[in-house]
N, CA, C and O of each residue as an XYZ file, in Angstrom:
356
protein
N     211.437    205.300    -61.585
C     210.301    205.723    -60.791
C     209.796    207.079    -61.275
O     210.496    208.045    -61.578
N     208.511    206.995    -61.296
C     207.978    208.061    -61.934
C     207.262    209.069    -60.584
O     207.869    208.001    -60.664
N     206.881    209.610    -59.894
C     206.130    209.681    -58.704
C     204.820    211.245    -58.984
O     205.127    212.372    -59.376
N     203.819    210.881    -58.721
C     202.852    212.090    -59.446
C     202.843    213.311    -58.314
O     202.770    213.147    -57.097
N     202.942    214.671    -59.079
C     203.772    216.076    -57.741
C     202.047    216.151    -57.263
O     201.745    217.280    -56.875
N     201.034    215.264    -57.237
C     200.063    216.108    -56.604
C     199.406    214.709    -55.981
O     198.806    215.070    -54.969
N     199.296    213.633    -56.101
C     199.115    212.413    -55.290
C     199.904    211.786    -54.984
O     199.682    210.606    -54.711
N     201.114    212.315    -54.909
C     202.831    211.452    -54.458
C     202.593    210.148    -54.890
O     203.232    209.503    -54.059
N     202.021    209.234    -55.754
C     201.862    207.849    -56.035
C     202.842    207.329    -57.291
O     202.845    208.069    -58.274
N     203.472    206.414    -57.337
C     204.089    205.963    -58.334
C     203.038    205.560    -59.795
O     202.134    204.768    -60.061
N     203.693    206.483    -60.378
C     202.469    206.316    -61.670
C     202.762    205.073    -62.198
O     201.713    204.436    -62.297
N     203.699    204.456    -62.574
C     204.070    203.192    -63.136
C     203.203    202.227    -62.986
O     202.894    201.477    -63.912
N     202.673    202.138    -61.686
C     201.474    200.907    -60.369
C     200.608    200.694    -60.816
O     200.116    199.584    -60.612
N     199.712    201.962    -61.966
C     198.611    201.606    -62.698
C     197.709    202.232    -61.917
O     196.594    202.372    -62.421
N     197.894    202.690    -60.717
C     197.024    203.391    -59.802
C     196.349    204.904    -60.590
O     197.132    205.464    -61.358
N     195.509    205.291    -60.484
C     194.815    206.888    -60.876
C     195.477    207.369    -59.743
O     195.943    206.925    -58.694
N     195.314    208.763    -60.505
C     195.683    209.545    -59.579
C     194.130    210.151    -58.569
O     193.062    210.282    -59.166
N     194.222    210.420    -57.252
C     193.117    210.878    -56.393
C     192.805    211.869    -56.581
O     191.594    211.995    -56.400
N     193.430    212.992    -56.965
C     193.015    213.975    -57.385
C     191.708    214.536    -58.571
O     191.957    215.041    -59.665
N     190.404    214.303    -58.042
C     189.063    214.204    -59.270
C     188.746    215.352    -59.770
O     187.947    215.440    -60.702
N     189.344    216.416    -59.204
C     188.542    217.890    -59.773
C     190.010    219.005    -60.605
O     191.183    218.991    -60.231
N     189.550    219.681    -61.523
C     190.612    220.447    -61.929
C     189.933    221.809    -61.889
O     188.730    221.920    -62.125
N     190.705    222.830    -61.593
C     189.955    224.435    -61.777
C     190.127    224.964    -62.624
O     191.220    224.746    -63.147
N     189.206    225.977    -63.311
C     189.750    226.863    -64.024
C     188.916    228.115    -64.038
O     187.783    227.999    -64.504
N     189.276    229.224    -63.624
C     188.747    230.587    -63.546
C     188.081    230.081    -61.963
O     188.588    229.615    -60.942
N     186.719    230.440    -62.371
C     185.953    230.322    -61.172
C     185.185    228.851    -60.708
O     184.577    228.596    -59.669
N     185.366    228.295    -61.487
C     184.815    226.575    -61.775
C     185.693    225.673    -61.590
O     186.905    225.855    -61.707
N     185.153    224.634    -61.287
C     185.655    223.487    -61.409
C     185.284    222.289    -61.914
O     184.075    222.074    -61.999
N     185.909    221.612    -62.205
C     185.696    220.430    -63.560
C     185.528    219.222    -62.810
O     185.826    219.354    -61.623
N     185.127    218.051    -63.163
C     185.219    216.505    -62.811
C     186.509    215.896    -64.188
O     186.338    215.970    -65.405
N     187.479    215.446    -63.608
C     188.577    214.931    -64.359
C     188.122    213.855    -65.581
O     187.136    213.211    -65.223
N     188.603    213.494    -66.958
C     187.683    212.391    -67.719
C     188.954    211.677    -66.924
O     190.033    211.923    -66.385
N     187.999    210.578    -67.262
C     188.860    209.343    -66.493
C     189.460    208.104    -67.838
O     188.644    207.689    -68.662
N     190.460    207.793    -67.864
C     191.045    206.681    -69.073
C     189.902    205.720    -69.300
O     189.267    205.259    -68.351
N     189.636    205.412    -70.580
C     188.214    205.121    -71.151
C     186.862    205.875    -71.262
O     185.801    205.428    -71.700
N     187.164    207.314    -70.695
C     185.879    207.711    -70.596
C     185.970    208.837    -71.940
O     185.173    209.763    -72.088
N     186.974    208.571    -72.749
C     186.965    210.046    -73.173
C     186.295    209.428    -75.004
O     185.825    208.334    -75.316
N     186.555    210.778    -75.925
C     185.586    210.542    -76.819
C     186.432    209.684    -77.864
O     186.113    209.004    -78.839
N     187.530    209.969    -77.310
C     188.326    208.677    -78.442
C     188.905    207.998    -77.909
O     189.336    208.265    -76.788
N     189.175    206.628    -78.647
C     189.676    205.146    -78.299
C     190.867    205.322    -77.903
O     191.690    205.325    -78.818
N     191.392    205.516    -76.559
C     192.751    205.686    -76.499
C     193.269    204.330    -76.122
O     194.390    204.366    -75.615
N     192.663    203.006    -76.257
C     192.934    201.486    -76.326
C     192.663    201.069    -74.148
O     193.302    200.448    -73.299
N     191.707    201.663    -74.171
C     192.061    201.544    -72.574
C     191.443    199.631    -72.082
O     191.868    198.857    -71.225
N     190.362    199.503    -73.061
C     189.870    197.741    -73.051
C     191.026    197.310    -73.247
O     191.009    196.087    -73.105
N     192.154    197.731    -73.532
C     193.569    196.787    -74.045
C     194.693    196.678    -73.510
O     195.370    195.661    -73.361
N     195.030    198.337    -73.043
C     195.965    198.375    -72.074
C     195.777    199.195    -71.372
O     194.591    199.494    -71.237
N     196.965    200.109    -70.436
C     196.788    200.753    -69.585
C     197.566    202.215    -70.061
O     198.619    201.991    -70.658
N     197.361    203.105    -69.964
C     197.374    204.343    -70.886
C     198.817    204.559    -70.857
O     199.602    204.656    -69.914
N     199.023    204.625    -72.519
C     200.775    204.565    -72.544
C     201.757    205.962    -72.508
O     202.884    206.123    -72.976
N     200.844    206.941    -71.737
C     201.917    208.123    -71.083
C     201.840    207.866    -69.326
O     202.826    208.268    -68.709
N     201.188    207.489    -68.853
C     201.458    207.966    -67.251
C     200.564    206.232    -66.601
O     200.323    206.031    -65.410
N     200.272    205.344    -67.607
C     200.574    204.227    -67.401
C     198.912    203.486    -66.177
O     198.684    202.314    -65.879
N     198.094    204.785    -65.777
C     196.754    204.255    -65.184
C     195.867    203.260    -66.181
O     195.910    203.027    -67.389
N     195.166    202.858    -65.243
C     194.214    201.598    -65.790
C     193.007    202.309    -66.085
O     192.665    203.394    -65.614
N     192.110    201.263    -67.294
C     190.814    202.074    -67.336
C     190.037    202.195    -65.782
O     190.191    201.410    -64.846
N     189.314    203.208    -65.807
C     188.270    204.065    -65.685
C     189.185    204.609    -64.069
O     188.815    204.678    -62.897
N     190.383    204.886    -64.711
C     191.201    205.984    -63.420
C     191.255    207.033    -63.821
O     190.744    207.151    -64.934
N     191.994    208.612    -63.061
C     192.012    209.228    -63.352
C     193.302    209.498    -63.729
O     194.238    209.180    -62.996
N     193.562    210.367    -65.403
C     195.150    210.270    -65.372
C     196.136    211.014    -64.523
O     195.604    211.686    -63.639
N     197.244    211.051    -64.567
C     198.193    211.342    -63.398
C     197.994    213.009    -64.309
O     197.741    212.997    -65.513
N     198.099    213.909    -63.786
C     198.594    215.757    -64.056
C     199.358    215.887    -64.848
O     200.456    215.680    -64.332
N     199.506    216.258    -66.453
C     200.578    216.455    -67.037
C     200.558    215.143    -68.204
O     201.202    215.248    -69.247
N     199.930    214.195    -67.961
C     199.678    212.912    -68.518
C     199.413    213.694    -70.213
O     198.665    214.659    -70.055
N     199.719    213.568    -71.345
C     199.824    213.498    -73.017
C     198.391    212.923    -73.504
O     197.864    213.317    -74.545
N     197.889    212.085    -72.765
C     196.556    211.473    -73.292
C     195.182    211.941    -72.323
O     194.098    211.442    -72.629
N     195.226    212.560    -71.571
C     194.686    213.610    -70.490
C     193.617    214.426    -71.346
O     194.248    215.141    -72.123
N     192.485    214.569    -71.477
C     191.396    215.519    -72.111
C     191.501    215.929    -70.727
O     191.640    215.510    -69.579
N     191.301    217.419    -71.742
C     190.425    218.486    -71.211
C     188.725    218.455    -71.114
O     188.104    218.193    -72.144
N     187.739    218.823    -69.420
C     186.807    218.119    -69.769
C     185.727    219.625    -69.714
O     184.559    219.698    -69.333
N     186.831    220.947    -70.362
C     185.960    221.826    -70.978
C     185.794    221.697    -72.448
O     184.687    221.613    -72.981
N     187.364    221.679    -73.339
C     187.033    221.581    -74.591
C     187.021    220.080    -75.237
O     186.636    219.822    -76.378
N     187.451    219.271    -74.415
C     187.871    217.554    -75.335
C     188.855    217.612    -75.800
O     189.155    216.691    -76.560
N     190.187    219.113    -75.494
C     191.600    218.934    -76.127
C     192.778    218.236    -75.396
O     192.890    218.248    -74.171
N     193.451    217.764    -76.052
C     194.662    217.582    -74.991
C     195.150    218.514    -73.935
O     195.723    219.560    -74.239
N     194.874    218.060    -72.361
C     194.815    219.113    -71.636
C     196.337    219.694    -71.475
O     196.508    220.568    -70.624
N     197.204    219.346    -72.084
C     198.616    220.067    -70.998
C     198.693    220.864    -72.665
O     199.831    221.085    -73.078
N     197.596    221.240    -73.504
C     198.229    221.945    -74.316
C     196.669    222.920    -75.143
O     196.608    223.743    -76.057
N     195.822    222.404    -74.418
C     194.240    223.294    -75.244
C     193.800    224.630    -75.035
O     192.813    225.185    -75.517
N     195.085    225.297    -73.866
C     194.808    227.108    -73.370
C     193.647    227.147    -72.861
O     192.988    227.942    -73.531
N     193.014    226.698    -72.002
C     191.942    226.530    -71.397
C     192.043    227.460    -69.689
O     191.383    228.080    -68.855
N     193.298    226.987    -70.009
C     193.590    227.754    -68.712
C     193.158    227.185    -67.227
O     192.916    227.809    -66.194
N     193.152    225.744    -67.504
C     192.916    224.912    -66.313
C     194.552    224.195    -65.446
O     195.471    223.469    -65.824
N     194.204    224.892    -64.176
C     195.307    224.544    -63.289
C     195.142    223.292    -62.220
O     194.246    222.449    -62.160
N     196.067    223.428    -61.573
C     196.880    222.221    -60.901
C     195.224    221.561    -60.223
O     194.318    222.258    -59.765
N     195.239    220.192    -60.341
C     194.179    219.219    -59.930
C     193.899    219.565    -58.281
O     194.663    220.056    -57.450
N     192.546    219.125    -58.159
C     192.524    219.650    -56.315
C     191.419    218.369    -55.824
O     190.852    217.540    -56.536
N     191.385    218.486    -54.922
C     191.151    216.774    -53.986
C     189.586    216.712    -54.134
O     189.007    215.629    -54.049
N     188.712    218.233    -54.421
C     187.331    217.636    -54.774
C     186.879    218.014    -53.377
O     187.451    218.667    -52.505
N     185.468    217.308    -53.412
C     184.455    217.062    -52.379
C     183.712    216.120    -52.298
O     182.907    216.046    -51.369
């Protein structure tokens, strides 16, 4: 069991995580969602093979295939300086 620390949901389920907005500084972002990003991460094929959501979810926090949707880098590693996901509006 995998369980996500900010939508308590079992990531395994294929479920996105609820969490749509991420912050950083004074802003806040809209999350890319699996299939939405600029490269083929196979989401027409399967379901994203770090944290296991279906296309057009959002990935679980911490997720390896996760863009960043300031620079387009891998977010748990682009220094962007974007923190913990928040529930939006």
């Amino acid at each position: 069991m995998a369980i996500c620390q900010d939508c308590n949901q079992e990531m395994q389920e294929g479920k996105g995580c609820t969490f749509p907005k991420i912050a950083g500084g004074y802003k806040t972002y809209d999350r890319i969602k699996y299939g939405e990003e600029s490269e083929d991460w196979g989401a027409d094929r399967q379901k994203c093979h770090d944290c296991a959501v279906s296309k057009n979810s959002i990935h679980h926090f911490g997720c390896d295939a996760e863009r960043c949707p300031k620079c387009e880098g891998q977010i748990i590693s682009c220094g962007c300086g974007l923190e913990r996901p928040q529930k939006g509006r």
